[in-house]
C-alpha positions, 0 to 999 in steps of 0.5 A, spaced: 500 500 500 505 505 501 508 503 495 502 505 491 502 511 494 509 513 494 509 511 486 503 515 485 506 521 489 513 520 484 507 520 477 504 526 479 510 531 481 512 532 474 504 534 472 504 538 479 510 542 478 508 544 470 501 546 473 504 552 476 504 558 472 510 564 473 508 570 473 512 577 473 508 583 475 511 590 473 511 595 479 511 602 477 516 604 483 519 611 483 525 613 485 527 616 490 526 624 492 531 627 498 530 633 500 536 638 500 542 638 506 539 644 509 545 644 515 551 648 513 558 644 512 561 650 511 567 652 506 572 646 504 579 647 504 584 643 500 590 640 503 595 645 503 602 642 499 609 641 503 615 641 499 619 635 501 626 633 501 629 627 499 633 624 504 640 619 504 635 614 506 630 611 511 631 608 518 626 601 518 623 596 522 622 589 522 618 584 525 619 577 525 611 575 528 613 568 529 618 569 534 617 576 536 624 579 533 624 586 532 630 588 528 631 596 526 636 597 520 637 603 515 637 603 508 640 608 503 637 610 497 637 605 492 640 599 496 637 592 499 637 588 506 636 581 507 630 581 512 628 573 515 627 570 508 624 578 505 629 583 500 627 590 502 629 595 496 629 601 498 627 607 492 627 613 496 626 617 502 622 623 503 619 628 509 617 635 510 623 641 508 621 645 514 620 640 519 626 633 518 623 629 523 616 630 522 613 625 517 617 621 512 615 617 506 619 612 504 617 608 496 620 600 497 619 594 495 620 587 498 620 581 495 620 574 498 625 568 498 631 573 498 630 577 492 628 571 486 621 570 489 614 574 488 614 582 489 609 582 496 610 590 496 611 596 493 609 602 494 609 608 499 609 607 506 608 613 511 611 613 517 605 616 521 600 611 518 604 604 517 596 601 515 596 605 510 600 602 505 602 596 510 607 589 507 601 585 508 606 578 510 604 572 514 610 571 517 613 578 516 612 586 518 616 592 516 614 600 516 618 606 515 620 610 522 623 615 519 629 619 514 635 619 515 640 624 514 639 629 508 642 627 500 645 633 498 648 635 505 651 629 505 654 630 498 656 637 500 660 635 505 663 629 502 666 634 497 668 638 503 672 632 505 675 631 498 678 638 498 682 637 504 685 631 503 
């Protein structure tokens, strides 16, 4: 008996399910209306431009996130350091001219396996706001600190020296 039940169940799905009727109503909806921002926001200044000078280079910092070595080297412009198993390549270090300590922004690369692997980062790190562009690394962190030193002081006084020998 219940299987005669359950086999004219299974017949009559397929005519059940071709009996029902779609049907698509168009809804005459009208778009949203808001009304004017009657608040003030006052006026809109734009950011103020700072001339930046270059530095010799950068002062970075590293961290090893699985044994919680922490390890500061500093880099000049146009060179590379080894850093667990990264190669962080320095392009040039930047920060305000009025003001050498204030913010510095570095442009690096990083690279795995010591320089023959995948490019993991390149880009702009800012020294007040390392989540801004952050090395996104499961093992390793690195951030900008700050510049260090002046390009052209340096070569100045490199020419300075030269003259006295």
């Amino acid at each position: 008996m219940i299987k005669w039940a359950t086999l004219a169940g299974a017949l009559m799905l397929p005519v059940m399910a071709q009996a029902q009727d779609i049907q698509i109503e168009m809804l005459d909806i009208q778009p949203l209306q808001y009304e004017p921002l009657t608040i003030p926001l006052g006026d809109v200044k734009s950011e103020s431009v700072v001339a930046a000078t270059v530095g010799k280079g950068a002062l970075l910092r590293g961290l090893d996130k699985l044994t919680g070595q922490v390890a500061d080297f500093e880099l000049n412009n146009g060179y590379s350091v080894n850093f667990g198993t990264l190669r962080v390549d320095m392009a040039q270090c930047r920060h305000p001219s009025e003001n050498p300590n204030g913010d510095a922004f570095a442009f690096i690369s990083v690279y795995e396996d010591q320089g023959s692997g995948a490019n993991v980062f390149q880009g702009w790190m800012v020294a007040s706001s390392p989540a801004l562009s952050a090395l996104d690394h499961a093992r390793y962190d690195v951030w900008v600190l700050r510049c260090t030193g002046l390009a052209q002081a340096d070569a100045e006084s490199t020419s300075e020296d030269d003259g006295n020998e």
